[in-house]
C-alpha positions as CSV (number, residue, x, y, z in Angstrom):
1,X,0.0,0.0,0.0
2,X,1.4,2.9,-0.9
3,X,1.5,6.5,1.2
4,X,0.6,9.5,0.0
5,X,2.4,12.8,1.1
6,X,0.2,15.9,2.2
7,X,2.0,18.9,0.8
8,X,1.5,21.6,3.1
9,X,2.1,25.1,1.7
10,X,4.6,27.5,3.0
11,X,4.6,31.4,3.6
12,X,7.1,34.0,3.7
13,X,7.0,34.9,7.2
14,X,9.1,38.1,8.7
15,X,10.0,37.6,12.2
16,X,12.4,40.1,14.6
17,X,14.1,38.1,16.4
18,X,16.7,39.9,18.6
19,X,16.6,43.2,16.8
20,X,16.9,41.3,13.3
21,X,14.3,40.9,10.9
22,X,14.1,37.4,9.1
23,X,12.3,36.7,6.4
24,X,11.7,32.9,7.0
25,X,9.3,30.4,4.0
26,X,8.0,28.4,6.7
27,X,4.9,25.8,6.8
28,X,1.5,27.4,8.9
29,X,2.2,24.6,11.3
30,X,6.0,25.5,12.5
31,X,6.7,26.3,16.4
32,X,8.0,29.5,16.7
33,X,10.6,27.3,19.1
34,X,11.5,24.9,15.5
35,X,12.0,28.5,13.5
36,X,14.2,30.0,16.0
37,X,16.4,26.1,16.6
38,X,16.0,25.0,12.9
39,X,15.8,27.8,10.3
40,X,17.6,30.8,12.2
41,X,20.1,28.6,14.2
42,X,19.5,30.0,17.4
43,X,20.0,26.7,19.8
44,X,20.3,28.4,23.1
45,X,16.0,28.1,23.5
46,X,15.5,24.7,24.4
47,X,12.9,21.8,23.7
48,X,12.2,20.3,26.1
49,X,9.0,18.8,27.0
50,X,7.8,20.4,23.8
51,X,4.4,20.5,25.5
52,X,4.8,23.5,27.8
53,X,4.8,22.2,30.9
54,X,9.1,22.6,31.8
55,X,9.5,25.8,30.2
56,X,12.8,25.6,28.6
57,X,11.3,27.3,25.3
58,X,11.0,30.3,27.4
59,X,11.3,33.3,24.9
60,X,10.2,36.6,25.3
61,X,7.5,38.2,22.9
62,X,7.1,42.0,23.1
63,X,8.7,41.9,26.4
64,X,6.0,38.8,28.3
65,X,7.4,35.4,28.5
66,X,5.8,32.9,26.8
67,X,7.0,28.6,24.9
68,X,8.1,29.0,22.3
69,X,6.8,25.7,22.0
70,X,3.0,26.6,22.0
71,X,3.0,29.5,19.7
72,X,3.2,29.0,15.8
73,X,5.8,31.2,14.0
74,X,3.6,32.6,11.6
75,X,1.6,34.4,14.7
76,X,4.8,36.4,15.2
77,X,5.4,38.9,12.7
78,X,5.7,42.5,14.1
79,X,6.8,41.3,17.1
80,X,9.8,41.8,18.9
81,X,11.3,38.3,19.6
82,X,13.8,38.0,22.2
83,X,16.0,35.0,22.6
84,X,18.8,34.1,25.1
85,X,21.6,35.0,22.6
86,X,19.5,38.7,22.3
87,X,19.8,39.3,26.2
88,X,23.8,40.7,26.4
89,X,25.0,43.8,24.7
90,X,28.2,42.6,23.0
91,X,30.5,41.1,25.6
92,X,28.5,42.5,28.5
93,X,26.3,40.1,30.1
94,X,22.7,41.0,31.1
95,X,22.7,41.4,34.9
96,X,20.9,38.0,35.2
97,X,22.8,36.4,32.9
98,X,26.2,37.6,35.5
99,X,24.0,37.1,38.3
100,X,23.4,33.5,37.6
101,X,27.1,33.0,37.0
102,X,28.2,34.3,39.7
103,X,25.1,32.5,42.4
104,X,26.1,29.3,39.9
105,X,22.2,29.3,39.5
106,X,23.2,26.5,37.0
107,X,23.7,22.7,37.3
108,X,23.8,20.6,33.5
109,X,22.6,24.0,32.2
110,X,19.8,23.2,30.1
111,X,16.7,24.5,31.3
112,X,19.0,27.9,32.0
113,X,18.1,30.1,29.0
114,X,14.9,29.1,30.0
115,X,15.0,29.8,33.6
116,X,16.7,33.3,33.0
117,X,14.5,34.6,30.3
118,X,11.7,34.0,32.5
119,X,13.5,35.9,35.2
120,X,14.2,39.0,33.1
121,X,10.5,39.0,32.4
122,X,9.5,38.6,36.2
123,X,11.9,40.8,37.3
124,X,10.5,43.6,34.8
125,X,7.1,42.6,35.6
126,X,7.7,43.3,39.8
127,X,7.5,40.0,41.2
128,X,10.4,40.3,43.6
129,X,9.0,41.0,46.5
130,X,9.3,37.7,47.9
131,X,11.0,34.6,47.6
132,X,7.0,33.1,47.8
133,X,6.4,35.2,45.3
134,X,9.6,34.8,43.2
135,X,8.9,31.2,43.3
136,X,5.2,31.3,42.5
137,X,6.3,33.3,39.3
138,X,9.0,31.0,38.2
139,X,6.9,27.7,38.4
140,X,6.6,27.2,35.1
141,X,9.8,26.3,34.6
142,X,11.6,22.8,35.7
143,X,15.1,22.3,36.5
144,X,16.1,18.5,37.5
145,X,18.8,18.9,38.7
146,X,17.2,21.0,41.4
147,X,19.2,24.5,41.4
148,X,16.1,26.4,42.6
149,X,18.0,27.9,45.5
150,X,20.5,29.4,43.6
151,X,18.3,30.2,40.6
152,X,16.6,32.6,43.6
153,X,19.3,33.8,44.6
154,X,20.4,34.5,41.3
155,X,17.3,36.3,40.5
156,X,17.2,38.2,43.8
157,X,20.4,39.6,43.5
158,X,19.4,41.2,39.8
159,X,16.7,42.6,41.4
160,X,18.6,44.5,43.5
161,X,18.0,41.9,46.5
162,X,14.3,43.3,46.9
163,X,12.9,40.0,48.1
């Protein structure tokens, strides 16, 4: 018995991703997380669970977190896309990217991008004022290797230690 393909169309999509406008031909039906990994080549975003329950996808869209996992490409265009690789300014580290070096909020390092783009976003959004809080707001993502203490701290201190 033979199998027939289903040809799917594809579209000239535009995304900014980091400051940089793509222009991507992409099927409807490709993650935003497969067009940053596979067509732009930017590998620091994570799949994970690729279901949106461990949050390594984490990516911001017009400055609010969201998985990259969940949202198709093509729902992007116009919006600014931030990745872990669009966090520093040259050589200069974002201050939670420093912050989690230097509180080694880090274990195998995979859910990281993850973890810290969702802090810049919680941080921006004023949930430090309490490590309840801080915790409550980071929930959505997993680490197993179980670096949550100094993923707090980590975030803590680039908030200025407010919680």
């Amino acid at each position: 018995m033979a199998t027939s393909a289903i040809l799917v169309p594809v579209m000239d999509v535009t995304l900014r991703v980091n400051g940089v406008e793509h222009v991507l031909d992409i099927e409807p039906r490709v993650t935003l997380l497969d067009a940053l990994r596979e067509y732009l080549g930017l590998t620091g975003t994570k799949k994970g669970c690729d279901q949106g329950a461990c949050g390594a996808c984490t990516v911001l869209v017009d400055g609010r977190r969201i998985n990259a996992c969940l949202t198709l490409a093509v729902m992007q265009p116009g919006r600014a896309i931030t990745t872990i690789e669009g966090l520093a300014q040259g050589d200069v580290l974002h201050p939670l990217q420093r912050a989690f070096i230097d509180q080694d909020g880090f274990q195998c390092g995979y859910c990281t991008a993850g973890q810290i783009m969702s802090g810049v976003a919680l941080i921006a959004e004023g949930h430090t004022r309490s490590d309840a809080e801080i915790r409550e707001f980071m929930s959505g993502n997993i680490c197993r290797c179980g670096a949550y203490p100094n993923i707090l701290a980590a975030i803590k201190a680039a908030a200025g230690g407010s919680a």
